[in-house]
GUROKOL-52633 format. One record per residue (C-alpha): residue number from 1; x, y, z. Coordinates in steps of 0.2 Angstrom, whole numbers, plus 5000, padded with zeros to 4 digits. Example, Ala and Ser with C-alpha at 12.3 -4.5 7.8 and 13.67 -1.06 7.14 Angstrom:
BEGIN
  nr    X    Y    Z
   1 5062 4978 5039
   2 5068 4995 5036
END
This chain:
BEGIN
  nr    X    Y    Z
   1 5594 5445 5614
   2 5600 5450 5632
   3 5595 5469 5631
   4 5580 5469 5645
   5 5570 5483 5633
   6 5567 5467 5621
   7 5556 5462 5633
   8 5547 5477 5635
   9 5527 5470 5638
  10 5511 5475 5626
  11 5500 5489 5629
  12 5486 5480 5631
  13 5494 5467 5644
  14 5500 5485 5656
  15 5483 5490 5656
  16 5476 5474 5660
  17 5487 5477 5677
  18 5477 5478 5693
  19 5485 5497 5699
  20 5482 5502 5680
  21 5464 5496 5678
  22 5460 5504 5694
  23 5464 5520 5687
  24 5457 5521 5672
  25 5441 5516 5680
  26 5442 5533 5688
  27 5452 5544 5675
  28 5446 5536 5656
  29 5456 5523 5646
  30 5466 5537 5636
  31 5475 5547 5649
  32 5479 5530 5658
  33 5485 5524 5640
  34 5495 5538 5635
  35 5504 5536 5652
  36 5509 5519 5650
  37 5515 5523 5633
  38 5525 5538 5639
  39 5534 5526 5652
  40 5535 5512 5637
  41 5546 5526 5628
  42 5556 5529 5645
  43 5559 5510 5646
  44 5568 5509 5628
  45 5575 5523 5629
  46 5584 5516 5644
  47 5577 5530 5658
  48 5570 5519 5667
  49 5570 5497 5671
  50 5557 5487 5661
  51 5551 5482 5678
  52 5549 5499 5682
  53 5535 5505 5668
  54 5518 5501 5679
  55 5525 5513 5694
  56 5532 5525 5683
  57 5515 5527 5673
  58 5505 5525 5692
  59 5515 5540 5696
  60 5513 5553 5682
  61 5493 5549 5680
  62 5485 5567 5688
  63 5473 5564 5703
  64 5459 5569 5692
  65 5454 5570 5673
  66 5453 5586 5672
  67 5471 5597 5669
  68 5466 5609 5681
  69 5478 5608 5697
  70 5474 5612 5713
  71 5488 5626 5719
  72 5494 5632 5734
  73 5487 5652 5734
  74 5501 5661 5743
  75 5500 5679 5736
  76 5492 5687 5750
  77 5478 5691 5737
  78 5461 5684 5746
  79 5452 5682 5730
  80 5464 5679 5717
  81 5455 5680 5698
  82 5468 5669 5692
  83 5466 5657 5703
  84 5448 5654 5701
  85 5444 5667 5714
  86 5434 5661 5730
  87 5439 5642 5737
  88 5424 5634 5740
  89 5422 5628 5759
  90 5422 5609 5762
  91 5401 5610 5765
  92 5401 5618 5747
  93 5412 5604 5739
  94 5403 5591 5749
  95 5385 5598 5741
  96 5392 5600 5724
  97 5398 5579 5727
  98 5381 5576 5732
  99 5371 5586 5718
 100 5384 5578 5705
 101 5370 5563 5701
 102 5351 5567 5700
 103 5344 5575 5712
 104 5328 5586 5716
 105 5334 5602 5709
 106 5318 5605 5700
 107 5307 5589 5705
 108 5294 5590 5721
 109 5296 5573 5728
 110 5279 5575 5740
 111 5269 5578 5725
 112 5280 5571 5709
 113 5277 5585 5700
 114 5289 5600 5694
 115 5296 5614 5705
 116 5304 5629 5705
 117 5323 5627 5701
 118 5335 5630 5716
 119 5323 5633 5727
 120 5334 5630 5744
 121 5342 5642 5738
 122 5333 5657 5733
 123 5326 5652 5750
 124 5344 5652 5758
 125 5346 5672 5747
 126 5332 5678 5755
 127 5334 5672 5773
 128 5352 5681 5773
 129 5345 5699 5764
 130 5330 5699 5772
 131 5325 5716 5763
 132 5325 5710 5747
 133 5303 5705 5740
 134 5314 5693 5730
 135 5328 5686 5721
 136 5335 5679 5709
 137 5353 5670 5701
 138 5360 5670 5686
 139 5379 5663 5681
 140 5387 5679 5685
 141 5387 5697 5689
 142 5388 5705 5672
 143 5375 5693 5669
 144 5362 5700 5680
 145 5368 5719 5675
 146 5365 5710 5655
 147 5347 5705 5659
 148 5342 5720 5669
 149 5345 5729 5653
 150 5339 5718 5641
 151 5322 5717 5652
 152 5321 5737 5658
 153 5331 5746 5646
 154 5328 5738 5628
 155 5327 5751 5615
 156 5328 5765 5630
 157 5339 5774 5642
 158 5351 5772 5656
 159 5358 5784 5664
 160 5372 5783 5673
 161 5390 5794 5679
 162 5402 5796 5667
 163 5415 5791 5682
 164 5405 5774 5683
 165 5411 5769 5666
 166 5422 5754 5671
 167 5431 5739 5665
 168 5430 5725 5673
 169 5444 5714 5668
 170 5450 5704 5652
 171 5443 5721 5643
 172 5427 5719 5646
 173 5420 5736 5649
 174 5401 5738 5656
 175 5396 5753 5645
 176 5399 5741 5630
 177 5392 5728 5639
 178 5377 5738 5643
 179 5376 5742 5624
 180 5377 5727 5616
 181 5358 5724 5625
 182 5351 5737 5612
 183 5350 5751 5626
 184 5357 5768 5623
 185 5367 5775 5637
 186 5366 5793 5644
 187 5380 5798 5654
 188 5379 5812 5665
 189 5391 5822 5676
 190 5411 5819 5675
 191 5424 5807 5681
 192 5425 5814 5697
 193 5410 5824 5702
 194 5393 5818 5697
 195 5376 5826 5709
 196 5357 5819 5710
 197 5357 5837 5701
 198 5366 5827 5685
 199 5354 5812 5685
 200 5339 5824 5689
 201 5342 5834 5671
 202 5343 5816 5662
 203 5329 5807 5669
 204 5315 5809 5657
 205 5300 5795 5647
 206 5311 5786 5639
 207 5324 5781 5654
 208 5323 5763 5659
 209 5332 5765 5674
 210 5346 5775 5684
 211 5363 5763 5686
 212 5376 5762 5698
 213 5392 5755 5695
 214 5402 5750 5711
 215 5420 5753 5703
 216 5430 5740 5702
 217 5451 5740 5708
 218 5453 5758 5707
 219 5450 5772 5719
 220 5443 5792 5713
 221 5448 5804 5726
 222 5452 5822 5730
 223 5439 5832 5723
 224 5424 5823 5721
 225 5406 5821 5721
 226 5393 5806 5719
 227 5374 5802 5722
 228 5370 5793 5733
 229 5355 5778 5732
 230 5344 5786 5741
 231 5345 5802 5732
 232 5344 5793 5713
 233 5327 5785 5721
 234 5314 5801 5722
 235 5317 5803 5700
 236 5303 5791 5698
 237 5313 5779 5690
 238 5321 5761 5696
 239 5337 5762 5703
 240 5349 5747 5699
 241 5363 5745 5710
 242 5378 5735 5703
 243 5386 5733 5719
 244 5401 5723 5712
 245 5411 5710 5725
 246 5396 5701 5735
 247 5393 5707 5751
 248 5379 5704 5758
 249 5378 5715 5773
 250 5389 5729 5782
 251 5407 5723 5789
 252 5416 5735 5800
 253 5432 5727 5792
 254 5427 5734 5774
 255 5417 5750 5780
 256 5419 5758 5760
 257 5411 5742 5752
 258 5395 5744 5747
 259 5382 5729 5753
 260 5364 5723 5747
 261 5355 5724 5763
 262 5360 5746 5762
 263 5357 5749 5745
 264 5339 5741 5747
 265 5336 5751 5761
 266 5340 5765 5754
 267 5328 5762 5741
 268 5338 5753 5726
 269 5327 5744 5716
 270 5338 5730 5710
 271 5353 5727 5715
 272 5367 5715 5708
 273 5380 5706 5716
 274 5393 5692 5714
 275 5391 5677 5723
 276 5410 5672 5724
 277 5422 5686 5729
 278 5417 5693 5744
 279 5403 5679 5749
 280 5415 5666 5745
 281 5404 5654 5737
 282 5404 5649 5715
 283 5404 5660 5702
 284 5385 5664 5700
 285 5375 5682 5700
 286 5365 5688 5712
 287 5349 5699 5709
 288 5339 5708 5726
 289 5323 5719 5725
 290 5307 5722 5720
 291 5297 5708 5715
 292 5288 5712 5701
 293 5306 5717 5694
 294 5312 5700 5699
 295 5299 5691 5693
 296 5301 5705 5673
 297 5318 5698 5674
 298 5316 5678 5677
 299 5303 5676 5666
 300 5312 5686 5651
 301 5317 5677 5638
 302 5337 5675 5638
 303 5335 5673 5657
 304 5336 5652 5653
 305 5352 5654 5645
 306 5361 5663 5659
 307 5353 5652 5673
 308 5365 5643 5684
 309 5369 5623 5685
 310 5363 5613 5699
 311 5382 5608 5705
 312 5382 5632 5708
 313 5365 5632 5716
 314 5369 5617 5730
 315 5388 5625 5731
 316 5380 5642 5734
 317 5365 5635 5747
 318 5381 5628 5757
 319 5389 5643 5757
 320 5376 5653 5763
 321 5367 5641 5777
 322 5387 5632 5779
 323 5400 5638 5792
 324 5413 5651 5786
 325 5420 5651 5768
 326 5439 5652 5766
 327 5436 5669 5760
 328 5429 5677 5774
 329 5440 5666 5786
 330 5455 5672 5775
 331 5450 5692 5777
 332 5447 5692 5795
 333 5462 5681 5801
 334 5468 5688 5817
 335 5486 5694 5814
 336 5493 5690 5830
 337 5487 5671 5824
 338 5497 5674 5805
 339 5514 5679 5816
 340 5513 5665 5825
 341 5513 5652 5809
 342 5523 5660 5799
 343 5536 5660 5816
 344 5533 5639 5817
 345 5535 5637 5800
 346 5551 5646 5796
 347 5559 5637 5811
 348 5553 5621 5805
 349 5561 5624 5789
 350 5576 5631 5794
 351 5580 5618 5804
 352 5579 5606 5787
 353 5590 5620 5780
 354 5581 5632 5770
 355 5585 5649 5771
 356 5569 5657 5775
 357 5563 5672 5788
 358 5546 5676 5796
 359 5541 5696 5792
 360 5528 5705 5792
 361 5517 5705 5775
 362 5504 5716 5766
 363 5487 5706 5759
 364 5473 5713 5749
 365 5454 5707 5745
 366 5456 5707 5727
 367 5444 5702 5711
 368 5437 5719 5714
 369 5431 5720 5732
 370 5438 5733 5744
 371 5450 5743 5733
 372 5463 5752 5741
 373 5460 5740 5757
 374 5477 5733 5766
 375 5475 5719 5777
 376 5492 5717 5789
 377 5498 5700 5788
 378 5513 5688 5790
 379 5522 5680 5776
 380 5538 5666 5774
 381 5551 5677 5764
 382 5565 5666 5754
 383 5575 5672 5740
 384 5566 5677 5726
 385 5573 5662 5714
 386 5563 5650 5722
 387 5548 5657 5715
 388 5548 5647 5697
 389 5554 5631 5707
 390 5537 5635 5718
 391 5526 5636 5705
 392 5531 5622 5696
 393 5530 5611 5711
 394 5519 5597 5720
 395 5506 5604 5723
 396 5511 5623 5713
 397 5513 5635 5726
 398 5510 5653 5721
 399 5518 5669 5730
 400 5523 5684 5725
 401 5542 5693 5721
 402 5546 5709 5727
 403 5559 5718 5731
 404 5568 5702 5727
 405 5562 5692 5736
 406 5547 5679 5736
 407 5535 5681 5750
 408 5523 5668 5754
 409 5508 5675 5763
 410 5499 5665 5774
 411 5484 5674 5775
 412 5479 5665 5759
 413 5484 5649 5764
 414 5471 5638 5775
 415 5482 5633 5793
 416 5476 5616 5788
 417 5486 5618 5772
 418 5502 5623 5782
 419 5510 5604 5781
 420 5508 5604 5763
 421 5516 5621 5760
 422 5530 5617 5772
 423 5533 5601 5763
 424 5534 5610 5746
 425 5545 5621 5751
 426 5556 5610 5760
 427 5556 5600 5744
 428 5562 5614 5732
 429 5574 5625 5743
END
């Protein structure tokens, strides 16, 4: 009668507790429930004091309902696939908190009546690629490549390089992509040399348009050849640029990576884009060009079920009117800056003990954009065995091993995230 376990209180009565009320106010009765039952178990198992069940059950509730978990992105890849690509910046976050209710997405409030959906932000589109007659956004790029086909090419040809052929992860692969829309697909010239000559010869009544395929993680050189936009633009035919990654306009940093604002002058007819990646905003699809292409594409049929949300039109207004995203903050860190952190962190934690060097690190773009692109960097090298303690941590923090050892590269991690990462670190070394 004396065993404290005996007295282990009802369900019903722990979550009638103020702390445990409180939380499932925000997180839903189950998950709150199954936590208090969890520690319940601990209690008469004898893990952990009777008086000890609401605080155990407080603590192993997640911050949120969902089960994804915000991590730590320490890889030195600037747009990590899986890691949910681009971070959003804190004005995207704080326009996806605000468009989480009802809000005006498609409502006029001056007249009461309906409006076009996302206005602010085609309007936000067009203000940054001024060279587009219109635009459009769909829930991502292989999206807009699926409904230029389905609207231009039903039934007919496109034409396109045979070294344009590219996967673009998780085996999807654009030529079966393409296929699956009911358009047949003439490829011209080879993997690594294909002219305006090639196109010229394919071109005929029954092309719907000339594509171009930016290619995605993987370089062609030595002997090669391709047409340019310009060039594919005098075969009477629209040209669709799919130029991949997102950006928007030249950057001397990535001078290979093709932008909307060039292909349009140099007189694509569509062109495609991501709006994550290299924009840094949510995943969406971003169509440029002419506008009675635009308008062919919006108003085709399937083009309702690949719109986008309202929470990915106010996250991607933000990004583009906002300050600068994570992701372009992240590519063009100065690398005198990344040597200095990475110099005041490891002396921080060597003094708590933790063997751990400053040296100099390599980072990339990733999820597609600027293959082949190394971006000097600084990183927190430790031994190669903390890697599985650092992912499973507190927040998770992700690097990567090599030559073993686990580097943790600080041009992916935000400087405001610096206390956080120490602390982790601190904690499992």
């Amino acid at each position: 009668m004396g065993d404290p376990r005996r007295h282990i209180p009802r369900t019903d009565l722990l979550l009638a507790e103020p702390p445990l009320a409180d939380a499932a106010r925000v997180l839903g009765q189950a998950l709150v429930k199954a936590a208090v039952v969890a520690a319940q178990n601990r209690a008469r198992a004898g893990e952990i004091g009777v008086d000890a069940i609401v605080e155990h059950a407080i603590a192993t509730l997640p911050p949120t309902a969902s089960t994804l978990r915000p991590v730590l992105n320490a890889t030195g890849v600037v747009v990590h696939t899986n890691l949910g690509r681009a971070p959003l910046s804190a004005s995207a976050l704080d326009a996806v908190r605000a468009a989480g209710g009802n809000t005006d997405v498609e409502f006029d409030l001056a007249t009461g009546q309906r409006a076009r959906r996302g206005r602010g932000t085609l309007a936000a589109l067009a203000d940054v690629v001024p060279d587009a007659e219109a635009v459009h956004v769909v829930n991502n790029n292989a999206a807009a490549l699926l409904l230029c086909a389905l609207a231009l090419a039903d039934g007919r040809e496109i034409v396109l390089s045979r070294g344009e052929l590219v996967e673009i992860g998780d085996g999807f692969r654009i030529p079966e992509l393409l296929a699956a829309t009911g358009a047949r697909l003439r490829e011209v010239g080879t993997t690594n040399r294909t002219t305006a000559a090639d196109y010229a010869a394919a071109v005929g009544p029954d092309t719907g348009f000339v594509l171009k395929v930016h290619p995605s993680n993987f370089l062609v050189t030595g002997f090669t050849a391709a047409a340019g936009i310009a060039e594919l633009a005098t075969l009477g035919v629209p040209v669709v640029a799919d130029i991949g990654s997102g950006l928007l306009r030249p950057d001397p940093l990535l001078p290979d990576e093709p932008d909307a604002t060039t292909a349009l002058r140099a007189g694509a007819a569509l062109v495609t884009a991501s709006a994550d990646k290299l924009l840094g905003g949510p995943q969406a699809g971003l169509l440029f060009g002419r506008r009675d292409l635009v308008e062919l594409l919006r108003r085709h049929p399937t083009a309702r079920a690949l719109r986008v949300d309202k929470l990915t039109l106010a996250a991607l207004e933000a990004t583009l009117r906002g300050p600068v995203p994570p992701v372009r903050r992240a590519i063009h860190a100065d690398l005198a800056a990344l040597r200095t952190r990475a110099t005041r962190l490891a002396e921080e934690l060597g003094r708590r003990g933790v063997e751990v060097t400053a040296v100099d690190s390599v980072a990339v773009v990733g999820g597609g954009g600027a293959p082949g692109v190394e971006l000097p960097s600084a990183a927190l090298c430790l031994p190669a065995r903390h890697a599985e303690r650092l992912r499973t941590a507190d927040p998770p923090v992700v690097g990567r091993v090599e030559r073993g050892r686990c580097l943790l590269d600080l041009r992916t991690v935000p400087p405001e995230d610096d206390g956080r990462l120490l602390e982790a670190v601190a904690r499992c070394t």
